[in-house]
KESEDO-959256 format. One record per residue (C-alpha): residue number from 1; residue in three letters; y negated, x, z negated. Coordinates in Angstrom, 2 decimals, decimal comma. Layout:
REM KESEDO-959256
num	residuo	v	u	w
NUM	ALA	Y	X	Z
...
END
This chain:
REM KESEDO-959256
num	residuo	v	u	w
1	UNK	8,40	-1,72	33,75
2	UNK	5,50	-4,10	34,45
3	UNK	3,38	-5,31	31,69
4	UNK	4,10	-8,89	32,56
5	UNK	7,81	-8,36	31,76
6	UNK	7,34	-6,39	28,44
7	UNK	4,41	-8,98	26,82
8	UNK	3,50	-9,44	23,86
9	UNK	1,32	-11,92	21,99
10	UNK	-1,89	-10,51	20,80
11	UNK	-1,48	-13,44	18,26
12	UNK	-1,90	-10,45	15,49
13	UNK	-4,96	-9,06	16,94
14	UNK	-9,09	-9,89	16,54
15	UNK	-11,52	-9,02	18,84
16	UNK	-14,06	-8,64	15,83
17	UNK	-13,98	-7,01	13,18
18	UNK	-12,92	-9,54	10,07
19	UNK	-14,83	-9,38	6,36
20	UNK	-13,25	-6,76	3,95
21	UNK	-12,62	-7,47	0,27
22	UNK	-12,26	-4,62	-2,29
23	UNK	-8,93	-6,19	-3,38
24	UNK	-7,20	-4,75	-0,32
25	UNK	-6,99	-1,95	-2,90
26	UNK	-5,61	-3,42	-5,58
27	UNK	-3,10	-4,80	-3,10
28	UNK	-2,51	-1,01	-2,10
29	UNK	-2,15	-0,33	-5,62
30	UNK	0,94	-2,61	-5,90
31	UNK	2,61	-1,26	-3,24
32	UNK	1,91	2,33	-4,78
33	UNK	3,64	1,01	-7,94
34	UNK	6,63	-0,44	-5,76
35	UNK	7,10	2,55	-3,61
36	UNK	7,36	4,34	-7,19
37	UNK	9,72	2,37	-8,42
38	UNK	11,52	2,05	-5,14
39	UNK	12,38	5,96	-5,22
40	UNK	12,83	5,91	-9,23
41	UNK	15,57	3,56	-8,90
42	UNK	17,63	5,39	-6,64
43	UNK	17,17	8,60	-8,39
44	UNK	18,34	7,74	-11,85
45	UNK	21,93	8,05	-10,42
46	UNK	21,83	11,48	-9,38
47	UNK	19,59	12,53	-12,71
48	UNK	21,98	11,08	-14,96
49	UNK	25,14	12,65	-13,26
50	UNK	26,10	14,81	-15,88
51	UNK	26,25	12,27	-18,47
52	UNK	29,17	10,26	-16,04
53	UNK	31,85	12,71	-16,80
54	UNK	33,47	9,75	-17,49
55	UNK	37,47	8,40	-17,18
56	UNK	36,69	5,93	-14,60
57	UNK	34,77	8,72	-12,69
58	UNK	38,07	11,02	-12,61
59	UNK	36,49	13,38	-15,36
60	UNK	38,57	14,60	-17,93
61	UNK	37,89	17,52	-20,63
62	UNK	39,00	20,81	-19,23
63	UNK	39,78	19,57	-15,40
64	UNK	41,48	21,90	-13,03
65	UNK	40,12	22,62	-9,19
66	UNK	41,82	19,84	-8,15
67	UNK	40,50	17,52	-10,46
68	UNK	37,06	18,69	-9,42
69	UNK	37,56	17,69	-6,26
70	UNK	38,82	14,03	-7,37
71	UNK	35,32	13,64	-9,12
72	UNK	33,08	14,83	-6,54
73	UNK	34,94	12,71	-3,90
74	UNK	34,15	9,70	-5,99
75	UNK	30,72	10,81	-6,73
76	UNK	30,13	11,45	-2,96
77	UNK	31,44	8,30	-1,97
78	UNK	29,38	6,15	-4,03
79	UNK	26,51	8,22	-2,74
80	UNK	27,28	7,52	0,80
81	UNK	27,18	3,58	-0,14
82	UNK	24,02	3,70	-0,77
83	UNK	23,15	5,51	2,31
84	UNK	24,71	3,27	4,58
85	UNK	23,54	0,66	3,12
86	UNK	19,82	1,28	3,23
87	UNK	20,43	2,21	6,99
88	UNK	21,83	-0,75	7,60
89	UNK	19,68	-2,80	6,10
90	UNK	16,66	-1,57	7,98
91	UNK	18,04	-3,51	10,78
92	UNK	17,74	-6,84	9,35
93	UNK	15,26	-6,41	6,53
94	UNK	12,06	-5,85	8,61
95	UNK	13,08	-8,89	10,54
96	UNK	13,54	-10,99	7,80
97	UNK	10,33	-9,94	6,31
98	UNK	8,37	-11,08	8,94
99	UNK	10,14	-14,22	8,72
100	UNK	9,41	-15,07	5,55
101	UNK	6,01	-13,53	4,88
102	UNK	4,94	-10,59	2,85
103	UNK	4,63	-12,32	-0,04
104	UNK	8,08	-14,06	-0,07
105	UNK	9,75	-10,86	1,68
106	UNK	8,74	-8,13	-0,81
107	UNK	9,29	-10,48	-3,85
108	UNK	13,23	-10,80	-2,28
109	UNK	13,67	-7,07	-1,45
110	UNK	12,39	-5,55	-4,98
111	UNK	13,87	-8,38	-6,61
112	UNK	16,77	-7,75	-5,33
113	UNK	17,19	-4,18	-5,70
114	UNK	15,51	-4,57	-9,55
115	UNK	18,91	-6,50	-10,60
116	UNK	21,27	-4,02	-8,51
117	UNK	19,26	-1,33	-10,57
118	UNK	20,07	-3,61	-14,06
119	UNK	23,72	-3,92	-12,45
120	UNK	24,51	-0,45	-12,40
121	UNK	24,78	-0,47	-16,51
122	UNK	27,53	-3,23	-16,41
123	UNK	29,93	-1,28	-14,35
124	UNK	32,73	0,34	-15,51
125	UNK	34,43	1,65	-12,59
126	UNK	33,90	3,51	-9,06
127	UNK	34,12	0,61	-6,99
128	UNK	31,30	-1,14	-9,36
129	UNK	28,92	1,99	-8,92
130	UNK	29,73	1,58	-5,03
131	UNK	29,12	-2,26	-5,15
132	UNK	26,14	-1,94	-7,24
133	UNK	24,61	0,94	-4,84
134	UNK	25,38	-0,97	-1,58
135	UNK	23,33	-3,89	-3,25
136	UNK	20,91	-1,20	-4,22
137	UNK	20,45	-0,14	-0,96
138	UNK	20,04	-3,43	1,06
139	UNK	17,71	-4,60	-1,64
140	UNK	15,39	-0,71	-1,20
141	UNK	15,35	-1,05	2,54
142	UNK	12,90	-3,68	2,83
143	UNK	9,93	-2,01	0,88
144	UNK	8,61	0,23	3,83
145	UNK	8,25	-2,86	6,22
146	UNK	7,03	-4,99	3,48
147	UNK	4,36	-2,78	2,26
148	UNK	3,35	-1,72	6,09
149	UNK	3,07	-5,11	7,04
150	UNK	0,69	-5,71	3,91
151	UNK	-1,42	-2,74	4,97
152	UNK	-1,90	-4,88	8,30
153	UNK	-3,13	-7,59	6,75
154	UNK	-5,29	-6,17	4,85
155	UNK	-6,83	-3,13	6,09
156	UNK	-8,51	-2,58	9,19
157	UNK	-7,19	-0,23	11,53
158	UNK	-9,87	2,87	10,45
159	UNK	-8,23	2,65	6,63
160	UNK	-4,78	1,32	7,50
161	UNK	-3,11	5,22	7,88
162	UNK	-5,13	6,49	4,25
163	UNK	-4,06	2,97	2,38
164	UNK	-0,69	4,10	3,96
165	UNK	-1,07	7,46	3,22
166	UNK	-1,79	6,08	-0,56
167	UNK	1,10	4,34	-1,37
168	UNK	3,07	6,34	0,39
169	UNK	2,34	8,59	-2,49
170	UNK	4,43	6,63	-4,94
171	UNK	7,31	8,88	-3,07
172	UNK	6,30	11,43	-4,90
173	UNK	4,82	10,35	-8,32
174	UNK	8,68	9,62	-8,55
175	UNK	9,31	12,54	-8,95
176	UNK	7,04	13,56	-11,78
177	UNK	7,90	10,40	-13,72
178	UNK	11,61	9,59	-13,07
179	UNK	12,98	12,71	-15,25
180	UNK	10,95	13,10	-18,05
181	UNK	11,33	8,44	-18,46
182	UNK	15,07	9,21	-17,52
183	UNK	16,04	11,96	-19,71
184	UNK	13,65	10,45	-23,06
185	UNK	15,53	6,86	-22,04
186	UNK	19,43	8,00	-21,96
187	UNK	18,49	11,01	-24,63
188	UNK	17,59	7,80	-27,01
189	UNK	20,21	4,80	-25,60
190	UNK	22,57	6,25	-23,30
191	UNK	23,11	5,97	-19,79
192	UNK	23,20	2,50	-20,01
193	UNK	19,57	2,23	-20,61
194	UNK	18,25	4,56	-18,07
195	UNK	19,28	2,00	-15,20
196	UNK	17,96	-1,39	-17,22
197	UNK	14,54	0,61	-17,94
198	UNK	13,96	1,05	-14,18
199	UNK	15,53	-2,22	-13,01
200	UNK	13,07	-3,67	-15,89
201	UNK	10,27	-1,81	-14,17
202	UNK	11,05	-3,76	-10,95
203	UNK	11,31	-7,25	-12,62
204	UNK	7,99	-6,32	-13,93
205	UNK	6,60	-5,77	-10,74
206	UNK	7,76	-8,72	-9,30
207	UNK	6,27	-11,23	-12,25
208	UNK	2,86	-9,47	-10,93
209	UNK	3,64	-10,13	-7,48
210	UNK	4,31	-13,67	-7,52
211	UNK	1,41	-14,34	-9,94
212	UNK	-1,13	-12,69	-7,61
213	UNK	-2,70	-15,07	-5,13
214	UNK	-1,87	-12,83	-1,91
215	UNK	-1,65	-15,56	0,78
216	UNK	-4,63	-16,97	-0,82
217	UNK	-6,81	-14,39	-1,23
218	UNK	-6,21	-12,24	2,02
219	UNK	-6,99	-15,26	4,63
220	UNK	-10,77	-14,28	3,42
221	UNK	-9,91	-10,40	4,13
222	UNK	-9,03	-8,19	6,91
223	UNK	-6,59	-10,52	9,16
224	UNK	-7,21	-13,89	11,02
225	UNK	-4,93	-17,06	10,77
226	UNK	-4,34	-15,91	14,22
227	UNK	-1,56	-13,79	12,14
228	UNK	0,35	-16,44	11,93
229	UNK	0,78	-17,19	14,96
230	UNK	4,68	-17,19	17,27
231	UNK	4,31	-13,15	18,23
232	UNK	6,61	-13,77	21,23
233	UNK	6,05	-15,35	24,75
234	UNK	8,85	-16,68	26,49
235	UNK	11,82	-15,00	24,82
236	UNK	13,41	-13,91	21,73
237	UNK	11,41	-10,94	19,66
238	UNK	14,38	-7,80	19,99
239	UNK	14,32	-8,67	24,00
240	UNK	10,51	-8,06	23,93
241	UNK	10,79	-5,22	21,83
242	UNK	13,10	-2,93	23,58
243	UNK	11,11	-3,12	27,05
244	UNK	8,25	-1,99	24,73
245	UNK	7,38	1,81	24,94
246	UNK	5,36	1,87	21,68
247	UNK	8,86	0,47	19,86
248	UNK	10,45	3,46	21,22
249	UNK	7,91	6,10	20,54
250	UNK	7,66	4,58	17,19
251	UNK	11,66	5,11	16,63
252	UNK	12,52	8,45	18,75
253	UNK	9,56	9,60	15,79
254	UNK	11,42	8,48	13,35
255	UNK	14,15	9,59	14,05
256	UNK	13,19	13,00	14,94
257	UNK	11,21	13,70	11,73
258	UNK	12,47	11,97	8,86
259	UNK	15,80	13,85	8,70
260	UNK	13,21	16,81	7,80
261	UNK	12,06	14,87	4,81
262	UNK	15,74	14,44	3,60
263	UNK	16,80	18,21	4,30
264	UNK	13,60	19,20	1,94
265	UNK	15,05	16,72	-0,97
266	UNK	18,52	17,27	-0,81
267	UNK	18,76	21,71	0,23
268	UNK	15,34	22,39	-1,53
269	UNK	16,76	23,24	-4,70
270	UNK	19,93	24,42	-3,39
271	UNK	18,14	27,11	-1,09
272	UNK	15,71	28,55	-4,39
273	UNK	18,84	28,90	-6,33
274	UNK	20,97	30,59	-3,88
275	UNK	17,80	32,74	-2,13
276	UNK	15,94	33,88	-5,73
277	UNK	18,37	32,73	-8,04
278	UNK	16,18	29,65	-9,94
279	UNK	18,43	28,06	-12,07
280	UNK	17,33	24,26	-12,51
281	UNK	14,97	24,69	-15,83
282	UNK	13,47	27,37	-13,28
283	UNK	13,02	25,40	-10,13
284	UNK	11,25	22,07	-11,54
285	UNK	7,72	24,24	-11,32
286	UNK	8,07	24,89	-8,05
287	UNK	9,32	21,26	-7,15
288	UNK	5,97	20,10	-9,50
289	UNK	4,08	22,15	-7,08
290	UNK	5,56	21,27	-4,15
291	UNK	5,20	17,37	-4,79
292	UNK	1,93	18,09	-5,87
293	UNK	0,97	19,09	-2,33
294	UNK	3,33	16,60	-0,18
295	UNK	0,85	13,69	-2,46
296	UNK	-2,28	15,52	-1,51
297	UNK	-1,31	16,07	2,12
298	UNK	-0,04	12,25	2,67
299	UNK	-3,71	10,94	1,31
300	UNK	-5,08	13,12	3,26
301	UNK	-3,14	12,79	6,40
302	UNK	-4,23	9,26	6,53
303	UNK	-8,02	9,48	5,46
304	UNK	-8,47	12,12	8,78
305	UNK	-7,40	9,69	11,20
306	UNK	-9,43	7,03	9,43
307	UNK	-12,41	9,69	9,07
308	UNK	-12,43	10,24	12,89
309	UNK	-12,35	6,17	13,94
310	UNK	-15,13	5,50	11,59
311	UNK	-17,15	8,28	13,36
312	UNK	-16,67	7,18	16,84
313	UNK	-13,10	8,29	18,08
314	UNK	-11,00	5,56	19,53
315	UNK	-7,74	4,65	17,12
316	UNK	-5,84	6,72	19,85
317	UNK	-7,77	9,77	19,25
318	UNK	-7,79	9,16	15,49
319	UNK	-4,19	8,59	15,07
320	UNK	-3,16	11,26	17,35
321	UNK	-5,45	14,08	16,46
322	UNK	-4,14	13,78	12,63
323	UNK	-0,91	13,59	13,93
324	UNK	-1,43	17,30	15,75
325	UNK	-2,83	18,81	12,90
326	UNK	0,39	17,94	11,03
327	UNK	2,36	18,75	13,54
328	UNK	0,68	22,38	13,83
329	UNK	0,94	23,05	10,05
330	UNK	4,79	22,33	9,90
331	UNK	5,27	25,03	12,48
332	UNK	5,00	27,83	9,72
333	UNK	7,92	26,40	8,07
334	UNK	9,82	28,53	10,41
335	UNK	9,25	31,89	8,59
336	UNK	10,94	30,81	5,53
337	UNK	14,20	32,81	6,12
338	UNK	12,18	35,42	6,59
339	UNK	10,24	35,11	3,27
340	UNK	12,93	36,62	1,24
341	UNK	13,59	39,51	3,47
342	UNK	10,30	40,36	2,67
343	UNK	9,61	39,35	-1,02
344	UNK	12,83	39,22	-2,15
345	UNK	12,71	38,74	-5,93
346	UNK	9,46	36,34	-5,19
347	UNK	9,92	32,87	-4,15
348	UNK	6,13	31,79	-4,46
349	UNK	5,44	32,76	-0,34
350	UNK	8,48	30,85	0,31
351	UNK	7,27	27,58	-1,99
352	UNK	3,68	28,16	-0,32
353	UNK	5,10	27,66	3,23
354	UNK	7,21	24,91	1,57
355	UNK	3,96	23,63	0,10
356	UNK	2,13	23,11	3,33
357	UNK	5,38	21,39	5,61
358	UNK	5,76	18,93	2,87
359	UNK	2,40	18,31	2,70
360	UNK	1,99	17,53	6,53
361	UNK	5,29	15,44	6,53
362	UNK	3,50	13,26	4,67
363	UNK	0,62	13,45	6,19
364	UNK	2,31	12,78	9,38
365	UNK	4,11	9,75	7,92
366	UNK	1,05	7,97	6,79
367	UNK	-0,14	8,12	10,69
368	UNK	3,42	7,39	12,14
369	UNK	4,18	4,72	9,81
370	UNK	0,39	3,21	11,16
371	UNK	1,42	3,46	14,73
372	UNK	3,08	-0,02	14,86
373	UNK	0,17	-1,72	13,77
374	UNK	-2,01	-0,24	16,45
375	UNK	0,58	-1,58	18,89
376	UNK	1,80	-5,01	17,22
377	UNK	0,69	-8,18	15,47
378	UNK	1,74	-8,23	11,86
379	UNK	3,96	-10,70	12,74
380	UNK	6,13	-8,04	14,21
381	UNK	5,24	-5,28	12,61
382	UNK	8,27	-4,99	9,77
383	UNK	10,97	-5,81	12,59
384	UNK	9,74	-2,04	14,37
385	UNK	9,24	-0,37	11,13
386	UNK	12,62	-1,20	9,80
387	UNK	14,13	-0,58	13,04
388	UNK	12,73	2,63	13,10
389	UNK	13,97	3,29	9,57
390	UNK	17,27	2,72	10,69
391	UNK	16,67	5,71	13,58
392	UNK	15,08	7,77	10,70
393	UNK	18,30	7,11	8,86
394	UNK	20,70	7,79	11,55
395	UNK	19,05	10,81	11,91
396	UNK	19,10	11,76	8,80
397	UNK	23,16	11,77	8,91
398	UNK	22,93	13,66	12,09
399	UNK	20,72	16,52	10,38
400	UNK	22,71	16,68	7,19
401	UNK	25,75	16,94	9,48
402	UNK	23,83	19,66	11,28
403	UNK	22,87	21,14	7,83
404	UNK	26,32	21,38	6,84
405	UNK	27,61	23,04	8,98
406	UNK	25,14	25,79	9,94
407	UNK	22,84	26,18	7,05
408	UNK	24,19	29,05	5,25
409	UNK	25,63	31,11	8,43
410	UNK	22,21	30,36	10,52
411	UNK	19,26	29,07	8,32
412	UNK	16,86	30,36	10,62
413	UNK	18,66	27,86	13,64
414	UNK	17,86	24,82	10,75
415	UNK	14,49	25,82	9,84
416	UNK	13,24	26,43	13,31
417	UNK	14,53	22,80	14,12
418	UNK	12,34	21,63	10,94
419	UNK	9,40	23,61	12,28
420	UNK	9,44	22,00	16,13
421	UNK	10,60	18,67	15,35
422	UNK	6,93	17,32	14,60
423	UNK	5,37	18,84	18,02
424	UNK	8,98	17,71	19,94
425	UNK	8,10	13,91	18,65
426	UNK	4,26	14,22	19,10
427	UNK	4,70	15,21	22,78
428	UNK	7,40	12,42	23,05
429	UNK	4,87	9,99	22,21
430	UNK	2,40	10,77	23,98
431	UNK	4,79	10,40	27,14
432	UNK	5,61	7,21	25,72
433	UNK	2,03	5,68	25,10
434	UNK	-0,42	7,47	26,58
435	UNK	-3,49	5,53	24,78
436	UNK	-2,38	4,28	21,40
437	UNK	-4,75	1,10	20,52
438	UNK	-5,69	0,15	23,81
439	UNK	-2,94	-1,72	25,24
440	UNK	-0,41	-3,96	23,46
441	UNK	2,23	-3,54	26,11
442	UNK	4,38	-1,12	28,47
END
């Protein structure tokens, strides 16, 4: 395709390198907390599942098989709500972002997610849990586009994959935080609380948010008033974007490696309790651990790219070497299976190999999520990342499908897929754009 057809502006682009102001980190701070309480909300419903042996939920004391199966239908389905949901609203969120501005475009999505959280206590039925996780959802999808478009204002390209990589982070301090607040919460109040406490959280955050000066404050930072201006040249943005290579890199990337992310949160616990028998008291340490490592590798995923631009590699060579090295250090994820043929009462070499592929997924997704703003003005820039969250999503129903189905005959088939999918997407990439950072257009 010729360049001429695919242009864009370089309206979101400087030629010199702008002033930087130490509050680019408190700004990366905020979007740490958000991400936080992003993944906080849409855990509580899962953590306080045993308490919603409830009527409404098709519970009742002493419930036969087929009961059971009422229950977990209605549980599944108003876990698939959300699901959908977020996936769908990737498509539109980013978009809408960019619109409006980061300022005005965060303070909408965690607003509205913060009261879907609150709603979630007023319900008393399944088709109020569904209602209040589809709103959940739509509200959730727009922090990744939000806070990526933030980090493009803000940062310069050398530190944009490390601030990234930093709130990124929040993914995980989720984890650490969300039982131990959940279970003191509903142990105190009831269920009830555990969903106001979070949604609370949110409203917090967004009282901060519209108090700080961000508009004000970053036109003296990292980014040009050229930001603002029209990213497309003679035709509407999605027309642009889909003769762009870099948008499809970006989302074939996506696609390809978030589903990995997902089959490590959802079969993680599932495949230490079925392999060595960790009952869920048991498997929290290794999670702890595990989390531990995925924070560690995302910061420092996205401080090696940065450390290589700043000592004179190109933003391709950066991006792309960090990239590899993740790539490489998933690979051993493939000899998992083969952990408990060898140790089998031992599941520490399994949770080490575990260790290190969570780790580089991160690390990996503070450099992929950096990609389109190496190829895009900010103006743009949450339109591609939430379109490629809605590839990362429809993958993510393709793996679990994949899961599924083959998981417990042929775990070696799943984890092999896990293991290649990083180099698979690296080398599609590459194809794809050739020299990250120096050209704007196919």
């Amino acid at each position: 395709m010729s360049m001429k057809a695919a242009s864009l502006s370089d309206s979101g682009f400087t030629t010199a390198a702008p002033p930087k102001s130490n509050v680019r980190w408190f700004v990366c701070f905020l979007l740490f907390l958000a991400t936080t309480i992003n993944y906080m909300d849409r855990s509580v419903f899962s953590l306080i599942e045993p308490l919603l042996h409830l009527p409404f939920m098709g519970w009742i004391p002493g419930l036969d098989a087929a009961h059971q199966i009422a229950y977990d239908l209605n549980y599944g389905r108003i876990l698939i709500c959300f699901q959908i949901a977020y996936g769908v609203g990737f498509l539109f969120a980013g978009r809408i972002i960019d619109k409006l501005g980061t300022k005005t475009g965060y303070a909408l999505a965690i607003g509205i997610w913060a009261c879907a959280s609150i709603s979630h206590s007023l319900v008393a039925s399944v088709a109020g849990f569904c209602i209040a996780r589809v709103f959940l959802g739509l509200g959730e999808s727009g922090n990744f586009p939000a806070a990526i478009k933030a980090t493009t204002e803000w940062f310069p390209a050398e530190e944009r994959a490390l601030a990234t990589g930093l709130f990124n982070s929040g993914t995980n301090a989720s984890f650490f935080i969300a039982p131990i607040l959940i279970a003191a919460v509903t142990a105190k109040w009831g269920w009830h609380a555990a969903f106001i406490c979070t949604g609370s959280m949110g409203l917090l955050w967004l009282v901060i948010w519209i108090v700080f000066p961000y508009n004000k404050l970053r036109r003296g930072a990292t980014q040009t008033q050229a930001d603002l201006a029209p990213v497309t040249q003679g035709g509407p943005l999605y027309s642009i974007l889909v003769k762009h290579r870099g948008f499809w890199a970006f989302c074939i990337a996506k696609g390809i490696t978030d589903p990995i992310w997902w089959f490590y949160l959802f079969y993680l616990p599932k495949f230490l309790n079925d392999n060595y028998g960790l009952n869920l008291n048991e498997v929290k340490y290794p999670l702890i651990v595990i989390y531990t490592f995925a924070t560690v590798g995302s910061i420092a995923g996205g401080w090696l790219s940065g450390f290589r631009m700043t000592h004179g590699h190109s933003v391709n060579s950066g991006r792309k070497f960090a990239l590899l090295i993740c790539a490489v250090c998933v690979l051993p994820i493939m000899l998992v299976p083969h952990m408990h043929v060898i140790s089998p009462h031992n599941a520490w070499p399994a949770i080490g190999l575990f260790c290190l592929a969570t780790a580089a997924h991160q690390g990996w997704s503070a450099n992929i999520f950096s990609t389109p703003t190496d190829m895009f003005p900010s103006t743009s820039v949450s339109t591609v990342v939430g379109i490629g969250g809605a590839a990362g999503a429809l993958g993510g129903a393709v793996f679990t499908w994949l899961v599924s189905h083959f998981f417990s005959l042929h775990p070696m088939l799943i984890f092999t897929l896990a293991a290649f999918a990083y180099v698979i997407a690296l080398v599609i990439f590459q194809l794809l754009v050739p020299r990250l950072g120096e050209t704007r257009t196919a």
